[in-house]
N, C-alpha and C positions, 0 to 999 in steps of 0.2 A: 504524884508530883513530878515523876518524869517521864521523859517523853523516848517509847526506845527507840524512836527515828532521827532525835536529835542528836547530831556530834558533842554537842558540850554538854547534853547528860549520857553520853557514853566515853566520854571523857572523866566525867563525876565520878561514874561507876568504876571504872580502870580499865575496861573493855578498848578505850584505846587510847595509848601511849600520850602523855605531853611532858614537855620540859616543866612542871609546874617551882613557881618560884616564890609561893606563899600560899596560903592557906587559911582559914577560921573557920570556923561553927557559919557562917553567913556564906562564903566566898569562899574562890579556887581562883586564883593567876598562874599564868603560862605564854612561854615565849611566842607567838606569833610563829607560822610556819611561813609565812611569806612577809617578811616586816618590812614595813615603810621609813622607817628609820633605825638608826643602835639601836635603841633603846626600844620595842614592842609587841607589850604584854599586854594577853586581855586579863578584865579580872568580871569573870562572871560569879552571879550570885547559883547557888544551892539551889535554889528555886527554880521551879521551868516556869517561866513564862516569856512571851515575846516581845516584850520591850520594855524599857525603863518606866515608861508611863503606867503600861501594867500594874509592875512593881510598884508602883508606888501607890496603886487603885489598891492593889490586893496583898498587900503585906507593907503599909508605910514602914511600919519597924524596921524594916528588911534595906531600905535606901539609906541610912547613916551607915552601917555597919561596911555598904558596898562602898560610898565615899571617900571613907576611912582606910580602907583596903588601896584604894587608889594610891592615898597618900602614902600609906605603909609603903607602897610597889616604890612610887616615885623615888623615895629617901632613899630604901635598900638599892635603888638602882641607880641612885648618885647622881640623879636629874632633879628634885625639888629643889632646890637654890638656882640653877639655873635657869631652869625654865621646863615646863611637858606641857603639852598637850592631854585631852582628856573627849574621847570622840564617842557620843551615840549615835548609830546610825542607825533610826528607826522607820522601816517598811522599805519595800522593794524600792523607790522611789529613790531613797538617800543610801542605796547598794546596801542594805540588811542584806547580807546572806544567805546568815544563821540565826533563826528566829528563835532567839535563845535570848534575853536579854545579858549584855555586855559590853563594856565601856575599854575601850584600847587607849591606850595609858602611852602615847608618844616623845620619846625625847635623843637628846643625845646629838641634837643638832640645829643650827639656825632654824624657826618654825617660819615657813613663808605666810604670806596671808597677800588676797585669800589662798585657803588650799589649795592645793592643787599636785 
């Protein structure tokens, strides 16, 4: 299930350090080391696979519990009433970096649109 080349299952494992700022049986959130806004956690899922679509091919069970982890992140971090953002960026194409599937959870500040 994990990948020892991946950053965010050597992050799962504890092999390397994050601010993490929630957690379940599904998911692991953690500050962003380079954030685009206040507010910018990703919340990956337990699972190694590389993208949301993935996930959702080979574990649908597994995409509510990620969702709900989002929302969780948002409230605890005093963005849901105001407004976040909620970003996948799947394949090298939409800047995937880390072929880890994971959802960055933006807020904390006016969202422009489009992005940028």
């Amino acid at each position: 299930m994990a990948d020892a080349d991946c950053i965010f299952c050597r992050v799962l494992s504890g092999d390397i350090p994050a601010d993490v700022v929630r957690e379940d049986e599904h998911t692991v959130a953690f500050r962003d080391l380079e954030p685009q806004a206040p507010t910018h956690v990703l919340v990956i899922p337990r699972r190694h696979v590389p993208d949301v679509g993935t996930l959702a091919v080979q574990a649908p069970d597994e995409v509510a519990p990620l969702f709900a982890a989002v929302r969780a992140v948002a409230e605890q971090e005093g963005v849901a009433e105001r407004g976040y953002r909620s970003v996948f960026n799947t394949g090298a194409e939409a800047h995937q970096t880390v072929f880890h599937a994971h959802v960055h959870v933006l807020g904390g500040r006016a969202m422009t649109w489009p992005p940028g």
